[in-house]
N, C-alpha and C positions, 0 to 999 in steps of 0.2 A: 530520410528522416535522421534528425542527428539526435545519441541519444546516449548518456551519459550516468550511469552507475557511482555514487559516492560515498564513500566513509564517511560519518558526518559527527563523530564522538560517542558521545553517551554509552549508550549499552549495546555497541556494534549494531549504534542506528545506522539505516540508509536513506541517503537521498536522494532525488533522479532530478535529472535535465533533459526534456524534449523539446527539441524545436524544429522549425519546418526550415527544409534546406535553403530555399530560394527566399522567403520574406526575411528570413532569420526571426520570425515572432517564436518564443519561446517559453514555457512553465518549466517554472520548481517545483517540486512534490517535497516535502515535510524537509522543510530547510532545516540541518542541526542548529543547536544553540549560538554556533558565531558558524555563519555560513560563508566564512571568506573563501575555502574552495569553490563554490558555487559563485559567489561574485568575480573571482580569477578566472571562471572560464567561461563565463559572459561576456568578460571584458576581451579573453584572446580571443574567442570564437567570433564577435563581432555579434552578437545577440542581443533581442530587444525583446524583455522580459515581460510578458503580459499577465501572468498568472503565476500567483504562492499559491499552491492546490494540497489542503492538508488532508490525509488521508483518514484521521479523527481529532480532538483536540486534547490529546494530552501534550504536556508541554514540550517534554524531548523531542518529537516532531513539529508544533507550532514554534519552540522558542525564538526561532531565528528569522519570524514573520515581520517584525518592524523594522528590522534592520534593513532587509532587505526590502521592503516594502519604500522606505526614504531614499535608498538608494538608487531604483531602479523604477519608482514608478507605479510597479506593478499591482494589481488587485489582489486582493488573497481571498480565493474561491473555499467555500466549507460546508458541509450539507444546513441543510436548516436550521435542524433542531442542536447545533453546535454552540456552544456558550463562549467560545474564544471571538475575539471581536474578527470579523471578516466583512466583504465588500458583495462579494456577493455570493448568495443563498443557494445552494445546489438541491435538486431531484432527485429523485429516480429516475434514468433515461436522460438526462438532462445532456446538451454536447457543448462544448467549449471547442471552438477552432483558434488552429496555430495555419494559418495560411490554408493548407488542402489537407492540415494533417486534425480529424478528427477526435476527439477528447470526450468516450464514452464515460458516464458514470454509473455506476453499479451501486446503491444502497444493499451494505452485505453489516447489519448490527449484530451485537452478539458481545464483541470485546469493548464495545459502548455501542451507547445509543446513537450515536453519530457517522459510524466507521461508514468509508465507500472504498471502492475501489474505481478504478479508472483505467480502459483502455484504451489502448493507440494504435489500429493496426491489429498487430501479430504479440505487440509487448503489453502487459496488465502487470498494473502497480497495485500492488495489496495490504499494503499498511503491514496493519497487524491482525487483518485477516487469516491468513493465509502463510506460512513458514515454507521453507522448504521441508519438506517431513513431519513438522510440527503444526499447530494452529496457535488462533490465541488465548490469550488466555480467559477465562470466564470462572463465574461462581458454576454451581450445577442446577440452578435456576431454571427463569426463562432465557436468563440473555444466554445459557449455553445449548436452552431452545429453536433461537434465534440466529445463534453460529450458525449451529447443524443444518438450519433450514438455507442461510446465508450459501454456504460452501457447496451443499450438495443439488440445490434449487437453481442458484446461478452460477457459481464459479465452474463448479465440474460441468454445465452443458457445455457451456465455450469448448473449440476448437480443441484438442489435445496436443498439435504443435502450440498452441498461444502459450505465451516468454513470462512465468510467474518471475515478479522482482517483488522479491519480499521488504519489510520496513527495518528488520532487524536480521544481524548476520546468524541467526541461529540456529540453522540448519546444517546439513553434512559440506553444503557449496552455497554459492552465492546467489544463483537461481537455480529454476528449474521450469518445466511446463507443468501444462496439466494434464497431459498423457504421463509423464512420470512420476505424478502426484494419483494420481487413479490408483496406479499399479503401485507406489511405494510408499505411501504415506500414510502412517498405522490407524489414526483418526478417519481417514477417506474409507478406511477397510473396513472397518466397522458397519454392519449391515444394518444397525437399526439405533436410534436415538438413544436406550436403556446403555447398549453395549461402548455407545460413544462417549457418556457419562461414565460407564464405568471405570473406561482408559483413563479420562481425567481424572477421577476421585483415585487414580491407582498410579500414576503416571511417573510418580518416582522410582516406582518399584518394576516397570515394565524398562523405562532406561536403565536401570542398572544391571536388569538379566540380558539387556541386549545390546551392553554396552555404548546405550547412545548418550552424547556429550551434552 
């Protein structure tokens, strides 16, 4: 599987490239606003782009969906209940193939009403589910209801080797799994919904006694 990590501007957005070795069929996940890296390495790699697969629909992750959408052809996959214009309508459970390489979808809301995540393998793309150390961001509602039940209902059952690649670089690194998310992620540690609200409503003040950026 080839499978590509990128800078994509905005607010140390990221964006990913998987494709299947031998057909070269390939997805984008939440193309930046001018996604010309990602067109650069379609065009070296000799890949043939089937899917913009946004991970929710704000726009620092959609912006760079028509462009590349004209350029390449491709569909641009978004769950349902998504208001950004897309081709086709995603699930719960729903799979999208790149050749042998399967493209699970996970509906995990919380940070919207739309968010998913999507796995490939051993690698899971989390928008902005999911940080390295961090989660996203929510009111103390239901959607941080809907997080809590998101991350700890399906992300945390997954594998503990499976390869968190978050949407945004704002974590201590660049990924992580979710064996190292179990055990270090202060939000994951949190034993019950009250005490996971409480970290958010307090969150500036738990970074700054623990030094985190």
């Amino acid at each position: 599987m080839f499978f590509k990590q990128i800078r994509a501007g905005g607010d140390r957005n990221f964006s990913y490239i998987i494709a299947d070795e031998v057909t070269r069929h390939a997805a984008v996940f939440d193309p930046g606003l001018t996604p010309k890296d990602e067109l650069d390495i379609i065009l070296r790699e000799g890949l043939s782009l089937k899917y913009i697969i946004n991970t929710h629909d704000h726009f620092d992750h959609t912006g760079g969906n028509s462009t590349l959408a004209q350029k390449t052809g491709a569909k641009i996959a978004m769950y349902e209940s998504s208001h950004s214009k897309h081709d086709i309508s995603l699930k719960d459970g729903d799979i999208l193939y790149l050749g042998v390489i399967e493209l699970q979808v996970f509906f995990t809301p919380g940070h919207t009403n739309d968010s998913i995540c999507v796995l490939a393998g051993k690698e899971l793309i989390t928008g902005d589910t999911l940080f390295v150390g961090k989660v996203g961001g929510t009111g103390f509602g239901n959607d941080a209801r809907q997080e809590y039940d998101s991350l700890h209902n399906k992300l945390m059952k997954l594998p503990p080797d499976t390869r968190v690649w978050p949407g945004h670089d704002y974590g201590v690194r660049s990924s992580s799994t979710i064996g190292d998310e179990l055990k270090e992620n202060p939000f994951i540690l949190r034993d019950s919904f009250e005490s996971f609200i409480e970290l958010k409503q307090n969150w500036a003040e738990f970074k700054r006694i623990h030094g985190i950026a």
